[in-house]
FIDO-848441 format. One line per 8 residues: their letters; for each residue x, y, z of C-alpha. Coordinates in nm, 4 decimals. Layout:
REM FIDO-848441
a) X/Y/Z  ... .
REM end
This chain:
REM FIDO-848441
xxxxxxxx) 0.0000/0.0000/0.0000  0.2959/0.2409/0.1191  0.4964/0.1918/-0.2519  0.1849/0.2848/-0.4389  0.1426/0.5740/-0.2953  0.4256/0.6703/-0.3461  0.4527/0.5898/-0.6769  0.0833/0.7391/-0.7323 .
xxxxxxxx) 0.2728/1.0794/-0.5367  0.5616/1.0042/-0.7806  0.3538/1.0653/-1.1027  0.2093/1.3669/-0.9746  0.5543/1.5378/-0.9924  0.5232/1.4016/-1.3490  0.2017/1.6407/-1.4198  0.2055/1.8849/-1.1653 .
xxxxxxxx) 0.4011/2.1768/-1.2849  0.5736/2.3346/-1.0151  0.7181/2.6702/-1.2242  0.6398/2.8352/-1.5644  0.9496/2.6220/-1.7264  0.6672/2.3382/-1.6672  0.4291/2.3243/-1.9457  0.1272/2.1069/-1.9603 .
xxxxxxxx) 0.1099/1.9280/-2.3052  -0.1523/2.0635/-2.5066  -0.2626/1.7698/-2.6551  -0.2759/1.5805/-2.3433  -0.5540/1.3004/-2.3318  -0.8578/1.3380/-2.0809  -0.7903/1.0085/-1.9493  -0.4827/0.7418/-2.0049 .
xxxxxxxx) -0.4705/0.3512/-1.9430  -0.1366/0.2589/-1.8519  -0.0168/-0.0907/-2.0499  0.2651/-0.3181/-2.0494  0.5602/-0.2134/-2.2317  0.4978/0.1960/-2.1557  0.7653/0.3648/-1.9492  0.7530/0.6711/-1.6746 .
xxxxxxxx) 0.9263/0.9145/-1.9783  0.6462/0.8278/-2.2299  0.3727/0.8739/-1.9686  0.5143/1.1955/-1.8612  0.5517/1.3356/-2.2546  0.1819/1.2275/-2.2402  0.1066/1.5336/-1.9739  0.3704/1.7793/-2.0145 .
xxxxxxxx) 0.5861/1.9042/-2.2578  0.9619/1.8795/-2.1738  0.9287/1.4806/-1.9593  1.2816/1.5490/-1.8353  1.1076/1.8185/-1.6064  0.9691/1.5780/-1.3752  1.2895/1.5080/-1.1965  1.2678/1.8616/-1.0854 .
xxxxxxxx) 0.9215/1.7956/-0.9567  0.9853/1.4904/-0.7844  1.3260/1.6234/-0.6025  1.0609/1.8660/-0.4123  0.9037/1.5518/-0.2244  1.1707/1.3838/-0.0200  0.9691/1.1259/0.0827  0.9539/0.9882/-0.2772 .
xxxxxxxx) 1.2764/0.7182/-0.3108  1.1863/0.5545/-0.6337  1.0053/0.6051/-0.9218  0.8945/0.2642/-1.0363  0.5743/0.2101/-0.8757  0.3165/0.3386/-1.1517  0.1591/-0.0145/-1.3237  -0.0214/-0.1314/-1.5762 .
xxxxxxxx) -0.3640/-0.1045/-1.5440  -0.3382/0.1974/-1.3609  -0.5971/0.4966/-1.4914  -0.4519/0.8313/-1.5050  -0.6939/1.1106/-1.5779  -0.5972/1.5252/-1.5386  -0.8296/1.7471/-1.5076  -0.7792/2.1589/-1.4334 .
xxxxxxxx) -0.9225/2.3158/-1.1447  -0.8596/2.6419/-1.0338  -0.6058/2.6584/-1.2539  -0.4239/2.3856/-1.1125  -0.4079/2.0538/-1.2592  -0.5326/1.7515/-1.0641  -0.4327/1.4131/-1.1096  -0.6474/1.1375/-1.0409 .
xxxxxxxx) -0.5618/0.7668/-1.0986  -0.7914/0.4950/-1.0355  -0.6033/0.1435/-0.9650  -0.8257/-0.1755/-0.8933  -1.1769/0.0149/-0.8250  -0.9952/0.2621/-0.6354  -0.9959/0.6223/-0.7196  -0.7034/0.7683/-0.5665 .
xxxxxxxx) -0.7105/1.2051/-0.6476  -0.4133/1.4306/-0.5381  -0.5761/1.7660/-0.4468  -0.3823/2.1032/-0.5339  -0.2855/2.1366/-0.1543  -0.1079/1.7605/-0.1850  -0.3768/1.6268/0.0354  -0.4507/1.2650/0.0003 .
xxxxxxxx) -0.7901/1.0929/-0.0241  -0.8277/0.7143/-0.0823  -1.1816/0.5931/-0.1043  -1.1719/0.2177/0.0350  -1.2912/-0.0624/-0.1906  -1.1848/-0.4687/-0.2544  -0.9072/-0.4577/-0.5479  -0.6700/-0.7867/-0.5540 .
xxxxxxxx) -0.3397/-0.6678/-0.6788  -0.1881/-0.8539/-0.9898  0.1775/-0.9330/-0.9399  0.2969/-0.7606/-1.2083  0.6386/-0.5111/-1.2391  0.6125/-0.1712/-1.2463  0.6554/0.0403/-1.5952  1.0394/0.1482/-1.6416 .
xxxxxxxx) 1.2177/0.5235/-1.6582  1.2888/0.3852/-2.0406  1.2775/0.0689/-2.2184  1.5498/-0.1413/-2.0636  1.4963/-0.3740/-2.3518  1.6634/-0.1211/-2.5912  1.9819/-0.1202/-2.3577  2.0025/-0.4321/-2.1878 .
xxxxxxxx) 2.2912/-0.5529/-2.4116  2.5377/-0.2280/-2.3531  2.4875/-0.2248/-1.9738  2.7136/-0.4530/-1.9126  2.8757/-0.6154/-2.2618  3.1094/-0.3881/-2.3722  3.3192/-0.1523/-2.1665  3.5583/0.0961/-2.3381 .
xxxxxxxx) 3.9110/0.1217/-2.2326  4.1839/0.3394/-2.3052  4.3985/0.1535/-2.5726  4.7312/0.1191/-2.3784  4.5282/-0.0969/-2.1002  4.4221/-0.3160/-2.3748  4.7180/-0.3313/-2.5458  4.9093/-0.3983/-2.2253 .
xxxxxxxx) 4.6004/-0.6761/-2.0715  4.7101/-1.0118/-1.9962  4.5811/-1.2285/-2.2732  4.5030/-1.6113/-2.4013  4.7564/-1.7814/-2.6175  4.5499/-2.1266/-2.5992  4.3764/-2.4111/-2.4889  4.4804/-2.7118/-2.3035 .
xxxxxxxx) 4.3795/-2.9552/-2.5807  4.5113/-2.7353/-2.8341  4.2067/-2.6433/-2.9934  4.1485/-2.2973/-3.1463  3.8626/-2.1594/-2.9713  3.7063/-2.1989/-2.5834  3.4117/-2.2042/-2.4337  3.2345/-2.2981/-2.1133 .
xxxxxxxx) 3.4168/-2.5573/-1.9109  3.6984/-2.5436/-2.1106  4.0175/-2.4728/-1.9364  4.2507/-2.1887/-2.0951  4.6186/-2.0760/-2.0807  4.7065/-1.6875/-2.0303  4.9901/-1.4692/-2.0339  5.0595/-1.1494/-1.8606 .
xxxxxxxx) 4.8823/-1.2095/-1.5077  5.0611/-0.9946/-1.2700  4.8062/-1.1118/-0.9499  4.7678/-1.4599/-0.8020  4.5363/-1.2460/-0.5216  4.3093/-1.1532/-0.8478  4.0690/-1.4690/-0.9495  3.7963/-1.3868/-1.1812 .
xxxxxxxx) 3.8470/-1.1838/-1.4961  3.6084/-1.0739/-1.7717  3.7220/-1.2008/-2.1713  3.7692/-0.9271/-2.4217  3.8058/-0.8857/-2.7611  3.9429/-0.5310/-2.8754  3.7027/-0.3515/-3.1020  3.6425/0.0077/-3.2604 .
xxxxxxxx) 3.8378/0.3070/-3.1606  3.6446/0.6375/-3.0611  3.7296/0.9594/-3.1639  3.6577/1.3332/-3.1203  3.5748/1.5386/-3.4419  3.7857/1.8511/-3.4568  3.7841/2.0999/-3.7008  4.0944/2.0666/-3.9012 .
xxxxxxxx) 4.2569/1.8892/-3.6724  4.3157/1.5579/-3.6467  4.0846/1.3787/-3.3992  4.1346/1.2944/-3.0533  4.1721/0.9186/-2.8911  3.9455/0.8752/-2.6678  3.9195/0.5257/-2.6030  3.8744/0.1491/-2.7650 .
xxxxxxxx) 3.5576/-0.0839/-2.7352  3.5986/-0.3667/-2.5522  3.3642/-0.6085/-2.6422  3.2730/-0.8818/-2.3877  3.3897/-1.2468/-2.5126  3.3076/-1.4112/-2.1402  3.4619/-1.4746/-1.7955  3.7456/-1.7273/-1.6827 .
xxxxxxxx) 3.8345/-1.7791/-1.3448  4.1906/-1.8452/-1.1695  4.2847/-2.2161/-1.1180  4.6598/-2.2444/-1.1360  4.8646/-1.9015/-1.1078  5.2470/-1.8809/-1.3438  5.3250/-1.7594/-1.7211  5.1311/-1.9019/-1.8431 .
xxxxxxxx) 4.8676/-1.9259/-1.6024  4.5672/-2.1712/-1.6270  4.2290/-2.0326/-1.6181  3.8437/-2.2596/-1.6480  3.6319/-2.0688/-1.8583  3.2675/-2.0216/-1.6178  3.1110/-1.8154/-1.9171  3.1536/-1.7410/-2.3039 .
xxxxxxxx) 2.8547/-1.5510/-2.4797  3.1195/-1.6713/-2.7985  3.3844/-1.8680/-2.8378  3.7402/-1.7067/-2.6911  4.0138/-1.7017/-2.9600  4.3976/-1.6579/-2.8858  4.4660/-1.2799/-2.8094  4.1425/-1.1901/-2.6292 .
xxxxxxxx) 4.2508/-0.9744/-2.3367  4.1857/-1.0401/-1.9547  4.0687/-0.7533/-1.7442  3.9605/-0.8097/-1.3766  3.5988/-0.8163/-1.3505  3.4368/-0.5016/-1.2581  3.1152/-0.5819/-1.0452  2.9052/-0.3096/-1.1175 .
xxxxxxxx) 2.5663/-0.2737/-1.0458  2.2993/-0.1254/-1.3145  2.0018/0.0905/-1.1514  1.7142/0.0195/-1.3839  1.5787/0.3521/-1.2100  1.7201/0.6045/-1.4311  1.6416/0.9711/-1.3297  1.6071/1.2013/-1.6406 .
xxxxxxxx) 1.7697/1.5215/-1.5337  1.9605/1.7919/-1.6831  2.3633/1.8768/-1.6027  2.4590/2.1096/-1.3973  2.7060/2.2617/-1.6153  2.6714/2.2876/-2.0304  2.7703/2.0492/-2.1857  2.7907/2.0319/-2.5601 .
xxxxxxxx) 2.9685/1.7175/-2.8073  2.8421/1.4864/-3.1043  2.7193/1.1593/-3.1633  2.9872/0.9659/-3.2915  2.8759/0.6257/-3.3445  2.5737/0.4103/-3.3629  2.5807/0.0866/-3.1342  2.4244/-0.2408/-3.2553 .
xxxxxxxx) 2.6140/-0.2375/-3.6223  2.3791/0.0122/-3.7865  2.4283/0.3306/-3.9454  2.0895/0.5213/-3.8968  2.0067/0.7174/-3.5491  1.6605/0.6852/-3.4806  1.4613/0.6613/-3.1702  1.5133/0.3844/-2.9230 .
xxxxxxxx) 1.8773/0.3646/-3.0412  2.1990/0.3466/-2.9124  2.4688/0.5946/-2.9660  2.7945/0.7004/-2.8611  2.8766/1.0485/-2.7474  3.2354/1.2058/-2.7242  3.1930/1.3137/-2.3890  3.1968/1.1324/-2.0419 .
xxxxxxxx) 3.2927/1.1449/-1.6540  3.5510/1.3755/-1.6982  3.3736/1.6170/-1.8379  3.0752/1.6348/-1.6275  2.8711/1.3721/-1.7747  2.6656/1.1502/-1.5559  2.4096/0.8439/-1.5594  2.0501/1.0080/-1.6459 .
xxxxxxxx) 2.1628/1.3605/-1.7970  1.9014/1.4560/-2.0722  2.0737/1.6139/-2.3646  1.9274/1.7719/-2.7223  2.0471/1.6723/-3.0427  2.1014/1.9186/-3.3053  2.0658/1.8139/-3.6907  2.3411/2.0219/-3.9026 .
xxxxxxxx) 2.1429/2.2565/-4.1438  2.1647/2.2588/-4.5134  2.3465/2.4799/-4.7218  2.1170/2.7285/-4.9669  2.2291/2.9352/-5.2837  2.2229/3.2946/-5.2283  2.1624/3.4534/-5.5287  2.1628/3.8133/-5.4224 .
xxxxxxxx) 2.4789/3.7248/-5.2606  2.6131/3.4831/-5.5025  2.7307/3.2523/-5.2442  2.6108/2.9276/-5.0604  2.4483/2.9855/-4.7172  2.4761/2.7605/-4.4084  2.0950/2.6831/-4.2492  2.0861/2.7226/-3.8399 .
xxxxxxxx) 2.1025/2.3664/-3.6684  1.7104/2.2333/-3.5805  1.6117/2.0396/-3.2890  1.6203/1.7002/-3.4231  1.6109/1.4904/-3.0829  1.6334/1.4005/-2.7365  1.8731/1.1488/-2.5141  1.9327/1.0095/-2.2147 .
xxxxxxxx) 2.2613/0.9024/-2.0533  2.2546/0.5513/-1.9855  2.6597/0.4322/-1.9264  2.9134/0.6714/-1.8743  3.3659/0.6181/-1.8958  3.5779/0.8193/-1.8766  3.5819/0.9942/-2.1840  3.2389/0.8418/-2.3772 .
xxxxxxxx) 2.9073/0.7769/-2.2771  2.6364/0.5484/-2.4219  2.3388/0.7073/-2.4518  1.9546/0.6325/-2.5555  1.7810/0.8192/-2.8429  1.4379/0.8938/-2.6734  1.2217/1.1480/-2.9377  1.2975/1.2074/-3.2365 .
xxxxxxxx) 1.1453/1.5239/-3.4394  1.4144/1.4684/-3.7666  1.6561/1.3193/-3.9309  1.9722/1.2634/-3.7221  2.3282/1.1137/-3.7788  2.6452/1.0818/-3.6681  2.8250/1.3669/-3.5883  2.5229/1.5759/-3.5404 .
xxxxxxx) 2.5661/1.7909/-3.1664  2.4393/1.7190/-2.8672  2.4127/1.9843/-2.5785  2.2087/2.0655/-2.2442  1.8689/2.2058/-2.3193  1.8506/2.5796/-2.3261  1.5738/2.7596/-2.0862 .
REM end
């Protein structure tokens, strides 16, 4: 009872506008049924104009520690009085309302409650792959990673159960190491210039674990998602934890780079992909920043001026930091208004 209302508090900083920068969507429907596969950003676009907002909104109630608790089934209505919007959502014969003064009334009634999850920030189906996958390194740890130079029955490739040799292990203390094959380099456009390095994909073969320590060393292999060929590089397993509970919100600071690749081998951005962006952690970038992607204008002939013209960027899109290194981040495409490619800029939102 407790986690819905909070969540049912939690979508109401999703409609309730809280300042003039929060504008109600004018094309907002009278009344919304919430379904499987929706997620808290395309409920919120629903209501109000900018979803990122709502993070803004929801940082006013403290008592509000996660987000997930709106589900399907759930009845959201918003209607306008006084002026002030009022939420209303109606869960298993229950009409719970919000009133403009945040006073709660919940009108009894016998609702059995479906054991069912709760809709997603974003579709974690879209990302699921790059959360944990791939890591990008700096290319001098790769290049200097302790790596396989066989197996012990001579064969060409590994996979689970198998039993590998490796070079290069510094540790005995160190046991279990993630598999990785080296993969694209990333980059930083400059303006004639040449680029900058920022980093190589690593792209995750599988993980091995310590039996017998010495050059080489013997290692069983406990996972492969492929099979592990001579020269895949060992790095010690980083155990991080993914929050599926991604808060939307904007950076602090202004932050402004490019797309620079598409993940999952195609070429076209378009929404609910993947892309890389040429800035990360060290320059301010964090898990759940919202960013705007700007679509290079066209060129026009001038013919009072007799030259070619460049066209003002447009708003093409919106994204959401999902992973974030050093120098790169992995981001979500979330709307999308035009075309948009590689290359194109991506910067905080402007009042």
């Amino acid at each position: 009872m407790f986690t819905r209302l909070i969540g049912i508090l939690l979508l109401t900083t999703l409609l309730m506008p809280a300042s003039a920068e929060v504008e109600l969507n004018p094309q907002r429907p009278e009344r919304y049924v919430v379904v499987s596969g929706d997620t808290l950003w395309d409920i919120a676009g629903k209501f109000i104009t900018y979803p990122w907002l709502w993070t803004e909104l929801w940082h006013a109630n403290p008592q509000i520690e996660n987000p997930n608790f709106i589900y399907p089934g759930d009845i959201i209505t918003l209607r306008i009085v006084n002026g002030q919007p009022l939420p209303e959502i109606t869960r298993g014969g229950a009409v719970t309302k919000i009133s403009p003064v945040g006073v709660v009334k919940l009108w009894p009634t016998i609702r059995k409650s479906p054991l069912v999850e709760p809709v997603p920030t974003i579709p974690l189906d879209a990302i699921q792959s790059f959360l944990s996958q791939t890591r990008v390194s700096s290319v001098d740890e790769l290049e200097h990673a302790a790596y396989v130079i066989g197996q012990t029955d001579h064969r060409l490739a590994s996979v689970t159960g198998d039993s590998i040799y490796v070079r290069g292990l510094t540790s005995s203390t160190v046991t279990h190491y993630g598999v990785y094959r080296a993969g694209r380099t990333y980059e930083r456009p400059l303006n004639d210039k040449p680029p900058v390095l920022l980093g190589m994909e690593a792209t995750f073969i599988g993980e091995v674990e310590l039996q017998h320590a010495g050059d080489p060393a013997t290692l069983l292999v406990t996972r492969s998602v492929t099979e592990m060929l001579a020269g895949d590089r060992l790095l010690p397993n980083a155990l991080a934890s993914f929050n599926s509970n991604f808060m939307p919100h904007l950076p602090s600071t202004p932050i402004e780079g490019h797309i620079i690749q598409v993940l999952g081998g195609v070429s076209n951005v378009t929404r609910l992909q993947s892309v890389v962006i040429d800035r990360g952690k060290e320059d301010g970038l964090e898990v759940g920043h919202v960013l705007v992607i700007d679509h290079a204008g066209g060129t026009v002939d001038d013919p009072f001026a007799h030259k070619t013209t460049v066209l003002p960027p447009e708003v093409a899109g919106t994204l959401m930091i999902f992973r974030v290194f050093d120098r790169v981040s992995y981001a979500l495409v979330l709307e999308e208004r035009k075309a948009m490619s590689v290359l194109d800029v991506v910067h905080t939102p402007k009042p």
